[in-house]
C-alpha positions as CSV (number, residue, x, y, z in Angstrom):
1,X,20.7,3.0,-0.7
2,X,24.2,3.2,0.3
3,X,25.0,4.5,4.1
4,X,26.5,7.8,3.6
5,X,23.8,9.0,1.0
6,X,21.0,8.0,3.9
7,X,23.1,10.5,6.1
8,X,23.5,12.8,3.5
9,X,19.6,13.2,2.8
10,X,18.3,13.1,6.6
11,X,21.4,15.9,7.1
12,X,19.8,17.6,4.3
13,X,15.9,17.2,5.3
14,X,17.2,18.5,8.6
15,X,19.3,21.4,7.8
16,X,16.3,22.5,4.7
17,X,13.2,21.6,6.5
18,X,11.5,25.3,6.1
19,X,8.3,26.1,3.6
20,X,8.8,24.5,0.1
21,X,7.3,26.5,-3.0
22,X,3.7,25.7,-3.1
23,X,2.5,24.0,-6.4
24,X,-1.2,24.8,-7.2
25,X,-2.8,23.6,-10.5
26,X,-5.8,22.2,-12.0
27,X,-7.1,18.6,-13.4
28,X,-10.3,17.8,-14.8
29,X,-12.8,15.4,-13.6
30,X,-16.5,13.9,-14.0
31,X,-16.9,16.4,-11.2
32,X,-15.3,19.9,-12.2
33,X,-11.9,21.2,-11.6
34,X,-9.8,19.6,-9.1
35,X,-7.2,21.9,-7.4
36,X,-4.0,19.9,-7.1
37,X,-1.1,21.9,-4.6
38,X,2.1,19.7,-3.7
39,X,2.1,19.4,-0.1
40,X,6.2,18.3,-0.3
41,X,9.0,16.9,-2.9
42,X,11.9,16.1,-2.6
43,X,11.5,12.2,-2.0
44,X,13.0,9.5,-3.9
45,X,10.8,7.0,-3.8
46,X,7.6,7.9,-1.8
47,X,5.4,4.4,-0.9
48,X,3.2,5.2,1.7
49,X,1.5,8.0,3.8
50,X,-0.9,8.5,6.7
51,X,-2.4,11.6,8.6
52,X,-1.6,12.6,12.3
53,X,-3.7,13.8,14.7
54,X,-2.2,17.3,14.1
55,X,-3.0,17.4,10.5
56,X,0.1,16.3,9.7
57,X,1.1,13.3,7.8
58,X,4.0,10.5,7.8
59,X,5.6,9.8,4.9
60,X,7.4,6.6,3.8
61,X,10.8,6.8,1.5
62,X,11.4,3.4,0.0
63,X,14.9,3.8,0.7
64,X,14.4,3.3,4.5
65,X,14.0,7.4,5.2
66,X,10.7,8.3,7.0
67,X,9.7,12.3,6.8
68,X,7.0,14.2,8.8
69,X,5.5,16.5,6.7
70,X,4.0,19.9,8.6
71,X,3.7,23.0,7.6
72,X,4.8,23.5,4.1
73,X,8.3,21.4,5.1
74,X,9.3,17.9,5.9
75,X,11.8,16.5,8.3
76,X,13.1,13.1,8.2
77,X,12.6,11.3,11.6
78,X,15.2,9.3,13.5
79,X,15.4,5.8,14.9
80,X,13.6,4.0,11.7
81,X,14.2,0.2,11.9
82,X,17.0,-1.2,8.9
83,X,15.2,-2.0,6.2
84,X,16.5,-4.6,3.5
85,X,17.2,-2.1,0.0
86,X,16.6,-4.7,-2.3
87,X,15.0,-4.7,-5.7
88,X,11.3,-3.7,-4.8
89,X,11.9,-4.0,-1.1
90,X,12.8,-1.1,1.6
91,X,10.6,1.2,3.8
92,X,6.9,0.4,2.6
93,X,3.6,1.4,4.2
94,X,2.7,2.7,6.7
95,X,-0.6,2.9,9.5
96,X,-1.2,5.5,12.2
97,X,-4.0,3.4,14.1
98,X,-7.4,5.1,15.7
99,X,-5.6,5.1,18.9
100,X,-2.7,6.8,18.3
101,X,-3.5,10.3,20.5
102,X,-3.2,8.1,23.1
103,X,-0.7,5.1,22.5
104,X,1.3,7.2,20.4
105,X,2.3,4.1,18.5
106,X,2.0,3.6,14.8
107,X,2.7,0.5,12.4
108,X,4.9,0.6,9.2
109,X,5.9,-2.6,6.8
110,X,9.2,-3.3,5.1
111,X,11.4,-5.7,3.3
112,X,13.6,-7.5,6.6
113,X,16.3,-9.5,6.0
114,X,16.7,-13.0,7.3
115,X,19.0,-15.9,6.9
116,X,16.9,-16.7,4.1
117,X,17.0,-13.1,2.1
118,X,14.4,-10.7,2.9
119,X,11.1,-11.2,3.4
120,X,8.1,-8.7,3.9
121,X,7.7,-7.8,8.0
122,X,5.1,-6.1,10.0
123,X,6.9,-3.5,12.9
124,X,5.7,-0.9,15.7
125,X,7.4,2.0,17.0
126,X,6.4,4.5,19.5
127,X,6.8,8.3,17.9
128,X,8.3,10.4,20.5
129,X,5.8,13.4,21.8
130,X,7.9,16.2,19.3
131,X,7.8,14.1,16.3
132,X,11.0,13.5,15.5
133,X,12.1,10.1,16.5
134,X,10.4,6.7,16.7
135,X,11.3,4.3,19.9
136,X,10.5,0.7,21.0
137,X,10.6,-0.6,17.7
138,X,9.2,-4.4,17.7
139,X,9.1,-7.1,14.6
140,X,5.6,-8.2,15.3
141,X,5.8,-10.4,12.2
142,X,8.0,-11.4,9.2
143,X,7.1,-13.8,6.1
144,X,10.2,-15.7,5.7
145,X,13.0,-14.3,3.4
146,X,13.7,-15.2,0.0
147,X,16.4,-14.1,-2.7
148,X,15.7,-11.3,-5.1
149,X,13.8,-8.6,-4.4
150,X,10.3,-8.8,-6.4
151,X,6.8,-9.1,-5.1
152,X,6.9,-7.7,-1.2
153,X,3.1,-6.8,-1.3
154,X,3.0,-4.7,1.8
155,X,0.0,-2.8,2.3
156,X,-1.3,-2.5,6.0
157,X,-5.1,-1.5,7.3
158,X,-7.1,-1.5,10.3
159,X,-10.2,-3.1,10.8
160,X,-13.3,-1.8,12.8
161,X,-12.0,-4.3,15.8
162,X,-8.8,-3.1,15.9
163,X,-6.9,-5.8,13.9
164,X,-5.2,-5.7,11.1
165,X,-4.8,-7.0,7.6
166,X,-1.3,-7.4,6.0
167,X,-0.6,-7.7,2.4
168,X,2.1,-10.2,1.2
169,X,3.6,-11.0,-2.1
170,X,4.5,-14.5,-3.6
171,X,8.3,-13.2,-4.1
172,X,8.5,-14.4,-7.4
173,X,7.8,-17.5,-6.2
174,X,4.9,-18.5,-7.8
175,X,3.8,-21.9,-6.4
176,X,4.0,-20.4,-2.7
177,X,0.8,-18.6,-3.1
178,X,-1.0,-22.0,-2.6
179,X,1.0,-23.4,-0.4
180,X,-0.8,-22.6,3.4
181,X,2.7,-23.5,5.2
182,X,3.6,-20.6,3.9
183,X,3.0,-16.6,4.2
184,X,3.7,-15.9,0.8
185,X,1.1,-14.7,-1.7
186,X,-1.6,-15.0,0.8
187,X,-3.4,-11.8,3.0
188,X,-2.9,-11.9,6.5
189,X,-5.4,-11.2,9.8
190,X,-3.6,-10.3,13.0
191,X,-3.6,-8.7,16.4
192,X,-2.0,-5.7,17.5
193,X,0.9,-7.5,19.0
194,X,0.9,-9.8,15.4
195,X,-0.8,-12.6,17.0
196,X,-3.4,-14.4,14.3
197,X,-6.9,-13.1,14.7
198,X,-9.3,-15.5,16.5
199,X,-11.1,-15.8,13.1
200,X,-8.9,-16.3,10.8
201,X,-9.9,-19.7,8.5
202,X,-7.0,-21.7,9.3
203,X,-6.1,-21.7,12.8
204,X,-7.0,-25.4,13.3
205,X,-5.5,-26.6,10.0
206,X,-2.0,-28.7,9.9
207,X,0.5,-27.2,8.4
208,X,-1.3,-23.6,7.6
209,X,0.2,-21.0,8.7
210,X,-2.8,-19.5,11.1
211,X,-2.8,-16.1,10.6
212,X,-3.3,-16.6,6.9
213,X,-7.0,-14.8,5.7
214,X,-7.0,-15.5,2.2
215,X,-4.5,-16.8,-0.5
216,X,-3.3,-17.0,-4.1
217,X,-2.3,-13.7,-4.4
218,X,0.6,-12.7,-6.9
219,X,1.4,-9.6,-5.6
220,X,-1.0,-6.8,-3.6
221,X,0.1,-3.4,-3.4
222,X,-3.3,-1.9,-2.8
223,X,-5.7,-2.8,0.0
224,X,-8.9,-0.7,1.5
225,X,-11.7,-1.4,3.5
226,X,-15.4,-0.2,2.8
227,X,-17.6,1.5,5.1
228,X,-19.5,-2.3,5.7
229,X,-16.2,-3.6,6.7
230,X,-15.9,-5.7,3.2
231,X,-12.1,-5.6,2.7
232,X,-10.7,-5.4,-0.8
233,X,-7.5,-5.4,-2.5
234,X,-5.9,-5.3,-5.8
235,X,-2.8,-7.2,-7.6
236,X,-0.3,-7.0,-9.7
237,X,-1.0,-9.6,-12.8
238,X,1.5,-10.9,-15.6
239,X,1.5,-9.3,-18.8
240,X,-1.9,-8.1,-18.1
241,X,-4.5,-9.2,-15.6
242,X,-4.6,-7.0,-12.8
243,X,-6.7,-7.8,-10.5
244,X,-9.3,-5.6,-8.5
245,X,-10.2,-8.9,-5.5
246,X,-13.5,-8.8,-3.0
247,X,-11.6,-10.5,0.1
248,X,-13.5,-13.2,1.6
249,X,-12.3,-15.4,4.6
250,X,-10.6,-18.5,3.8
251,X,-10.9,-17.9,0.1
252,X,-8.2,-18.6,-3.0
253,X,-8.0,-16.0,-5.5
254,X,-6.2,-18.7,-8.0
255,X,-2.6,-17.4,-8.7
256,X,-0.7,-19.1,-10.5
257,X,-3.5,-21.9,-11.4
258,X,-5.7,-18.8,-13.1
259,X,-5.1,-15.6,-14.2
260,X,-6.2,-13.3,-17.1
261,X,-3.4,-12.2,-17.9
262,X,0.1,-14.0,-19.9
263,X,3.7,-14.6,-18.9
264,X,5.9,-12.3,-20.6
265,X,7.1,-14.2,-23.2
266,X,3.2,-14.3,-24.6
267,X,2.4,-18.0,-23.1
268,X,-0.4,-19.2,-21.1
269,X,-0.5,-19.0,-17.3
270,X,-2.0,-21.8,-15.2
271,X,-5.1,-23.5,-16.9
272,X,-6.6,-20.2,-18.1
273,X,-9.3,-18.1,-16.5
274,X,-11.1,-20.2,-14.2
275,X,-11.6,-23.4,-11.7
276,X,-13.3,-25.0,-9.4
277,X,-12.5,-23.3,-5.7
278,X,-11.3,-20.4,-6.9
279,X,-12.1,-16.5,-7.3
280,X,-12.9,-14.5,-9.9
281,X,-11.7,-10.7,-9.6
282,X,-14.3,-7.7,-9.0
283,X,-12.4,-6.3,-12.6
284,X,-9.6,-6.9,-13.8
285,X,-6.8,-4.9,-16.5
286,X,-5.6,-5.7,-19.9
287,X,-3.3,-4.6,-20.9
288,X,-1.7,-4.0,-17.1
289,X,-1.7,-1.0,-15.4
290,X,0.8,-1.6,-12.7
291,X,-1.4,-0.7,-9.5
292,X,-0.5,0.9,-6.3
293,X,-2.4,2.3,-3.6
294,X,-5.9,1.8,-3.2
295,X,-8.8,4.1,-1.9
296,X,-12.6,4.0,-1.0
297,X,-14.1,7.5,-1.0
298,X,-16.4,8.7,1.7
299,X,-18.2,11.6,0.0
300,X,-17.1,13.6,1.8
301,X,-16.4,16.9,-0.5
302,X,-18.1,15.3,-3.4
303,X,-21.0,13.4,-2.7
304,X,-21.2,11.7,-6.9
305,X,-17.7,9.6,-5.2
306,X,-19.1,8.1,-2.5
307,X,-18.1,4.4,-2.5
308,X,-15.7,5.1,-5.3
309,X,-12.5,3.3,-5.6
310,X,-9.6,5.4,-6.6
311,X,-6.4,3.0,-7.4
312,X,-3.2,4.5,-8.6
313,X,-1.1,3.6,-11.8
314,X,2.3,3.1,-12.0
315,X,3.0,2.1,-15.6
316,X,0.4,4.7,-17.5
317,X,0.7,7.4,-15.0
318,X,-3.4,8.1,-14.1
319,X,-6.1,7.4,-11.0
320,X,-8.3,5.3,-12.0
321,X,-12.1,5.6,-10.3
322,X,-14.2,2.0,-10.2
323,X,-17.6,2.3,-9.3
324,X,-20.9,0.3,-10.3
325,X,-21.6,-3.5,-10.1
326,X,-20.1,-5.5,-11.8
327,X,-17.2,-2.6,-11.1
328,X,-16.0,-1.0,-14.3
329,X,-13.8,1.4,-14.5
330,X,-15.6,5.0,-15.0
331,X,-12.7,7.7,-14.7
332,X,-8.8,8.4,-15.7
333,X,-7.8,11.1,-13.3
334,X,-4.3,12.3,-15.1
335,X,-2.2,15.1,-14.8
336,X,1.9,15.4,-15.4
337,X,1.7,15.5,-11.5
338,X,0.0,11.5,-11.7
339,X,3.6,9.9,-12.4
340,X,3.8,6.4,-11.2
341,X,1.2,6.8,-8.5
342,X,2.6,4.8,-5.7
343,X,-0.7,5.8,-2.7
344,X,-3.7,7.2,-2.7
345,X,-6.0,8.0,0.1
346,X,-8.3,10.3,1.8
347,X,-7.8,12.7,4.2
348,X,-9.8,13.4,7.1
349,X,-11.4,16.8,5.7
350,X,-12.3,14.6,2.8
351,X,-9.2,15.6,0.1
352,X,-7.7,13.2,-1.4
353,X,-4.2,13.1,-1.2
354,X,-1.6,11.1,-3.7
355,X,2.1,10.3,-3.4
356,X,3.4,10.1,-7.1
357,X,6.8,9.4,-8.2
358,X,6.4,12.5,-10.0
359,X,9.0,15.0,-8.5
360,X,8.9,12.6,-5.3
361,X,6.3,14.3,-4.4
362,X,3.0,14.6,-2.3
363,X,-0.6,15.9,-3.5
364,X,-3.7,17.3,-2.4
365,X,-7.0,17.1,-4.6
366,X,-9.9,19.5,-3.7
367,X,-12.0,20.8,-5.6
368,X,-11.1,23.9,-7.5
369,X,-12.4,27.7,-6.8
């Protein structure tokens, strides 16, 4: 996004930050009437979210904006780090950890340019006491650049212990996702202060990059973590072959040696579906669905969800619901409000909430009256 139109929107967020008009509607479900109500619009591009201690939530812009969303309004918030607008790249996800009442610190990831090109980075900021303006930004860590701007990954989550787990794309580079001297394609374990985790798989191991947790990864944009602490995530394939993956430690989830899916001009990736060493998904799509944003329900305000994984669609505009072993998918959740469903998560009343590309907007799900 060009300069002046980044002034012109966070002038405009500013000056028109009152009440928007409330959207209510209804979807069907396996379990009634969901109530859907837009919560804001207005966005170009919304990527990521997460709930405040207030009941208000943080919204990402991919084109490097970040909004507070209170009250019926929004209002962009100053001092977010320079994000790389390139291609798939800009202002990605975003994590307000446990301890934010009291560090006041939360984590987002972007696309960061290097000498290189831009490669996918991991940053904290402090968020001043009024919500409007994030200080003491700090790179924590940065995958190395590369040219063009596909496959970022970029998902962020915190573990039971504090750490964290980072998603990182291959960049169209396909051979870098089994390359350990690398950060591409892989999912990362660090520290607060982006140091690898003490047991991450390949701290001992020449030439591996040690805060690497698992690898052969094409391009995760959708990461969650179970209430056992099993951490899951789920890729973008080829022409088909997406890819719902049960993260282990140290483990190679094949790309671009297997996959079930094709290259786009219809021929065969790798040496098919399987091999030795390597991962099969939990489920995988085909034809592609294009996921984003990925979700482990608690129960919360419907109790037949509980362990359900919600995963958006960008290419056939739905929320999908996995459940069972193996996992299948059971549910389309789909509504002209489910456009390109960029994340999806649960807040902490138990609604789940959805950023669609759909109006630029952002969505509650309860259940209906």
């Amino acid at each position: 996004m060009k300069p002046l139109r980044i002034l012109t929107r966070l002038l405009t967020s500013i000056l028109m930050a009152g009440p928007s008009i409330a959207l209510a509607q209804v979807m069907d479900s396996s379990v009634g009437a969901l109530k859907i109500t837009k919560m804001a619009d207005g966005l170009e591009i919304p990527w990521g979210f997460g709930f405040l201690p207030d009941s208000s939530v943080l919204v990402t812009d991919r084109e490097g904006i970040l909004y507070r969303v209170h009250n019926g309004g929004k209002a962009a918030i100053t001092g977010v780090p320079k994000v790389a607008d390139v291609g798939q790249g800009g202002l990605l996800d975003i994590l307000i950890p446990r301890d934010f009442a009291t560090s006041r610190e939360i984590l987002l990831t972007l696309s960061r340019a290097d000498n290189r090109g831009a490669g996918t980075a991991l940053v904290s900021a402090t968020l001043s006491d009024d919500f409007t303006a994030l200080t003491k930004s700090q790179v924590l860590l940065q995958v190395k650049g590369a040219d063009g701007g596909r496959h970022f990954g970029s998902r962020v989550r915190e573990a039971s212990d504090g750490s964290l787990y980072l998603t990182s794309g291959e960049r169209g580079d396909r051979d870098s996702a089994q390359d350990l001297s690398n950060r591409q394609g892989t999912i990362l374990r660090v520290n607060r202060d982006g140091s690898p985790h003490a047991d991450n798989p390949f701290l001992n191991q020449t030439r591996a990059q040690p805060e690497i947790w698992s690898y052969g990864h094409r391009n995760p944009q959708g990461l969650a973590i179970d209430h056992t602490g099993q951490v899951w995530a789920v890729e973008h394939g080829a022409r088909g072959g997406d890819e719902v993956n049960k993260i282990e430690k140290g483990a190679n989830y094949g790309w671009p040696v297997i996959a079930y899916g094709r290259n786009y001009s219809g021929t065969r990736i790798g040496i098919g579906t399987s091999n030795s060493g390597m991962e099969q998904p939990a489920f995988f799509w085909d034809p592609s669905i294009a996921p984003s944003g990925m979700m482990i329900y608690s129960g919360k305000l419907w109790p037949e969800w509980q362990g359900d994984m919600f995963i958006g669609s960008l290419k056939f505009d739905y929320i999908a619901r996995l459940d069972g072993s193996p996992k299948t998918e059971q549910e389309q959740l789909r509504h002209e409000t489910t456009g390109r469903i960029r994340d999806i998560r649960e807040a902490p009343d138990g609604s789940i909430w959805f950023a669609s590309e759909y109006e630029g907007a952002l969505f509650r799900l309860t259940p209906a009256p």
